[in-house]
C-alpha positions as CSV (number, residue, x, y, z in Angstrom):
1,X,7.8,10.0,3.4
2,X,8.6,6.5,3.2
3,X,11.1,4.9,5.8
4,X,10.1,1.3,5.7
5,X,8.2,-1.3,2.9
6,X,8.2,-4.8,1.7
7,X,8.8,-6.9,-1.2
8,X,7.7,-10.5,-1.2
9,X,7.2,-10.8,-5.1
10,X,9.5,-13.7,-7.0
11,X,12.0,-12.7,-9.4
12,X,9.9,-15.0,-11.6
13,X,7.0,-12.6,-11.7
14,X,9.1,-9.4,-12.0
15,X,10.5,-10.8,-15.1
16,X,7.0,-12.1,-16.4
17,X,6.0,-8.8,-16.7
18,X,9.0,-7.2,-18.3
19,X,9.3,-10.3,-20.6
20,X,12.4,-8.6,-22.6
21,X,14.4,-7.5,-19.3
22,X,17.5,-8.9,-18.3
23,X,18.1,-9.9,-14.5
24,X,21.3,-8.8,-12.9
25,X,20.5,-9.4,-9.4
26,X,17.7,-9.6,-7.3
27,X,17.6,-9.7,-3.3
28,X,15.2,-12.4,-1.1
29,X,12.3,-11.2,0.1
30,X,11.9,-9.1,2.9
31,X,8.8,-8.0,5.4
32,X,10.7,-4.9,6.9
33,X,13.5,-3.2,4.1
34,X,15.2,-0.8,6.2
35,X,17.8,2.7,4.5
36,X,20.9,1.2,3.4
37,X,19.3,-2.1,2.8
38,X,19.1,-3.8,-0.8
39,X,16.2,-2.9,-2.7
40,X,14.8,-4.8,-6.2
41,X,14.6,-2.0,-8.7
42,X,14.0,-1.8,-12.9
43,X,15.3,0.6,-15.0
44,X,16.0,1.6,-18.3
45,X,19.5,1.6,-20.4
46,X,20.1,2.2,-23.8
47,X,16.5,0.6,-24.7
48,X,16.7,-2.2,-22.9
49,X,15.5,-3.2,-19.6
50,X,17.0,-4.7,-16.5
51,X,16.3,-6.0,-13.1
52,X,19.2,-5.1,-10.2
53,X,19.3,-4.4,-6.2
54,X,20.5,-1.6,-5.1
55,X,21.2,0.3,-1.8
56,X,18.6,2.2,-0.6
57,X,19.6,5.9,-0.2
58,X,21.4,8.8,-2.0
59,X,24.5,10.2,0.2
60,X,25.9,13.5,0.3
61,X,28.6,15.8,2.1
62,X,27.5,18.1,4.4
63,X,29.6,21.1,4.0
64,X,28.5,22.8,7.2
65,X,29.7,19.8,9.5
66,X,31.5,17.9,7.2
67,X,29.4,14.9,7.8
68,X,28.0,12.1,5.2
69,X,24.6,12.6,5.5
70,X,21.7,9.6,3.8
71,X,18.7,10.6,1.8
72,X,15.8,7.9,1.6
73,X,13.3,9.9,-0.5
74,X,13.1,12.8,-3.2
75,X,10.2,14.9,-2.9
76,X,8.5,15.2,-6.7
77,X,7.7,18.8,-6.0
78,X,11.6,19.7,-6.4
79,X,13.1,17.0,-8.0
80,X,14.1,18.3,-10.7
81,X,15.7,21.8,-9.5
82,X,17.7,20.0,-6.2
83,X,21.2,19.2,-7.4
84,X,21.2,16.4,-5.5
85,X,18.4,14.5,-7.4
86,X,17.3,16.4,-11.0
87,X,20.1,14.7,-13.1
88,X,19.0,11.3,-12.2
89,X,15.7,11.9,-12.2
90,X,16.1,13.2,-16.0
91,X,18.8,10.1,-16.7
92,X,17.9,7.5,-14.7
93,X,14.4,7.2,-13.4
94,X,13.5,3.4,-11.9
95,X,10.6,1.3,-10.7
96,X,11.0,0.5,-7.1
97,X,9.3,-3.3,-6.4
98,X,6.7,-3.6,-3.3
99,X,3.6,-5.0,-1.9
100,X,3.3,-2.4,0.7
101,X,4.8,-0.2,3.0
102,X,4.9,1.2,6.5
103,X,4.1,4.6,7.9
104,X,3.5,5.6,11.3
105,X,0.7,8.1,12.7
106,X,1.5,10.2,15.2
107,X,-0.8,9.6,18.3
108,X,-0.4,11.8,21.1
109,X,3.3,11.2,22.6
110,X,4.1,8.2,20.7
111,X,3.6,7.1,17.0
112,X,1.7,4.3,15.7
113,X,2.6,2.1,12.8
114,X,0.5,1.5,10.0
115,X,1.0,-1.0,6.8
116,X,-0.4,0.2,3.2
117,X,-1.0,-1.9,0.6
118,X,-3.8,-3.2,-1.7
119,X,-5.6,-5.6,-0.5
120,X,-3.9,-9.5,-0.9
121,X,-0.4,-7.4,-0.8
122,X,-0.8,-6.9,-4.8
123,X,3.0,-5.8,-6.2
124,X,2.8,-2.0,-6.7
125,X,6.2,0.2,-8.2
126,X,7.7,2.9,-6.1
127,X,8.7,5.6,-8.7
128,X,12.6,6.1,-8.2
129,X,16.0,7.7,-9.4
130,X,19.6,5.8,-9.2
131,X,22.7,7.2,-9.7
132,X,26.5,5.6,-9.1
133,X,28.4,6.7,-5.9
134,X,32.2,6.5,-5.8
135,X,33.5,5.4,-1.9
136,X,36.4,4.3,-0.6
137,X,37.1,3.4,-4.1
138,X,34.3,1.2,-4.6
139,X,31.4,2.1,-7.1
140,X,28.2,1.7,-5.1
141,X,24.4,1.9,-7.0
142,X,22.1,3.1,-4.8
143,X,18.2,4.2,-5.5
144,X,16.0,7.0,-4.1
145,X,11.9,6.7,-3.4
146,X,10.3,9.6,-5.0
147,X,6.9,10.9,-3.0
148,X,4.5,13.2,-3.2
149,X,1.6,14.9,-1.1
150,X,-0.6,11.9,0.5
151,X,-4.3,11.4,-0.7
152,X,-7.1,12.4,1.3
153,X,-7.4,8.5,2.5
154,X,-3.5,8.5,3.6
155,X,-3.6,11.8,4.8
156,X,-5.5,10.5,7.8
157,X,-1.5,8.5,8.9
158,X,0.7,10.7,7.1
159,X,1.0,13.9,4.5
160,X,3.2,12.2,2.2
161,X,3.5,9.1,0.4
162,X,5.3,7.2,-2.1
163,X,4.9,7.7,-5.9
164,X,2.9,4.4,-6.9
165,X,1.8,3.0,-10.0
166,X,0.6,0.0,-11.5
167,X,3.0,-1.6,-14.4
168,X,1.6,-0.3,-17.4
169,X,1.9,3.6,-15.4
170,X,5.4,2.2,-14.3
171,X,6.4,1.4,-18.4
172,X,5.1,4.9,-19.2
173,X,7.5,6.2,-16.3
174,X,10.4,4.8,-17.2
175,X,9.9,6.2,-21.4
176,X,8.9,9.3,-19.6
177,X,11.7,11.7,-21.1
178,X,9.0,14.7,-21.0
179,X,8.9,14.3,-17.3
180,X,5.2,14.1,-17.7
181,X,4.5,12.6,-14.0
182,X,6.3,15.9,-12.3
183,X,2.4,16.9,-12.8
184,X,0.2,13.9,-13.4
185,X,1.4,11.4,-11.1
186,X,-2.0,9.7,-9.5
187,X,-1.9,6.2,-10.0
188,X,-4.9,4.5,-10.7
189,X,-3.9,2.0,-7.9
190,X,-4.5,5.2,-4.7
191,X,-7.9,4.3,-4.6
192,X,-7.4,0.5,-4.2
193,X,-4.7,1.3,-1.0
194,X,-6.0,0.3,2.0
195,X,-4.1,0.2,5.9
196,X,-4.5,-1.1,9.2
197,X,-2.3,-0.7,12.5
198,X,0.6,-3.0,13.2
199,X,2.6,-4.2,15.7
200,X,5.6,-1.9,16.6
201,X,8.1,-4.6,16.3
202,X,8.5,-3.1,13.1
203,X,10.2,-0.4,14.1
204,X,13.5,-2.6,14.8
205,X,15.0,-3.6,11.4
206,X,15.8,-7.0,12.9
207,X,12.2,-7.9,12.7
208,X,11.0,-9.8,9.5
209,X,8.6,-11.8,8.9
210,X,5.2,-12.0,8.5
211,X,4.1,-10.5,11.7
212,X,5.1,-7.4,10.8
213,X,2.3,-7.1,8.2
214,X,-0.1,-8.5,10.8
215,X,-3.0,-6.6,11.7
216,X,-3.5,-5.5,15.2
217,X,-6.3,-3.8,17.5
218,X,-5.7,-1.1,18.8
């Protein structure tokens, strides 16, 4: 899965390399973005090509405890069949912006964090969905982290892993009305990833700054 990343790229950049885009919003950067926090996305409408934050996760009723429940990530092996996700991932795929994210290893009794990147925290894209959500009478965006099985190199920390890709792979995914990446979807970029342990002052949200990315020994 992915339950944590970070996005220290400028808006300046973002638009550089989708020269024709049109920026609605776009959120500060952030060394620990939490569920339920602001997230920089791109996505395509009508042709064109815009910038926006929105929240990160989906939210659904339980019916079997009446209870809102949050989803962070969309698994690419059932996408498109869940109800929850396959009409947004046929409507409205997005590009999720990063420089790394955080997953943690289970060690014995406790779990370790870990922070994934390519080396000099290069931007990456998340592949994503968005939809609109309708609560207490307020239209909310909100975004979705697709993932996949891990590689063999992230297997090692975890068996899943976010759908990356570099820009040009993230311009084919957004014109990718075939749904060609349900079963192509290595990105050129999994053999650049590298990781190293971090502290576990990550785990609290409040956390952020560069320390967070800081390597540690274990």
């Amino acid at each position: 899965m992915c339950g944590r990343f970070i996005n220290i790229e400028k808006k300046e950049i973002i638009q550089k390399l989708f020269p024709s885009s049109q920026i609605l919003n776009y959120s500060p950067k952030s060394f620990n973005i939490s569920p339920s926090n602001l997230i920089n996305i791109i996505y395509r409408d009508n042709n064109k090509i815009y910038i926006d934050n929105l929240f990160w996760s989906f939210s659904f009723l339980n019916k079997q405890n009446n209870n809102i429940q949050y989803i962070i990530n969309a698994r690419i092996e059932t996408i498109s069949t869940k109800i929850l996700f396959k009409e947004s991932f046929v409507k409205r795929k997005c590009l999720i912006v990063s420089n790394g994210y955080f997953e943690w290893k289970k060690i014995e009794s406790s779990k370790q964090p870990y922070f994934i990147s390519i080396p000099k925290n290069e931007i990456i894209f998340f592949g994503g969905i968005w939809r609109q959500e309708f609560k207490n009478n307020i239209n909310k965006n909100v975004a979705c982290i697709i993932t996949k099985e891990a590689n063999n190199n992230l297997s090692k920390i975890h068996n899943r892993m976010p759908l990356i890709m570099s820009h040009n792979e993230g311009l084919e995914f957004l014109n990718d009305d075939d749904n060609h990446f349900l079963y192509n979807n290595t990105s050129i970029l999994e053999d650049e990833l590298d990781y190293f342990p971090v502290s576990k002052i990550v785990n609290n949200p409040k956390n952020n700054d560069e320390t967070c990315i800081k390597e540690i020994n274990l």
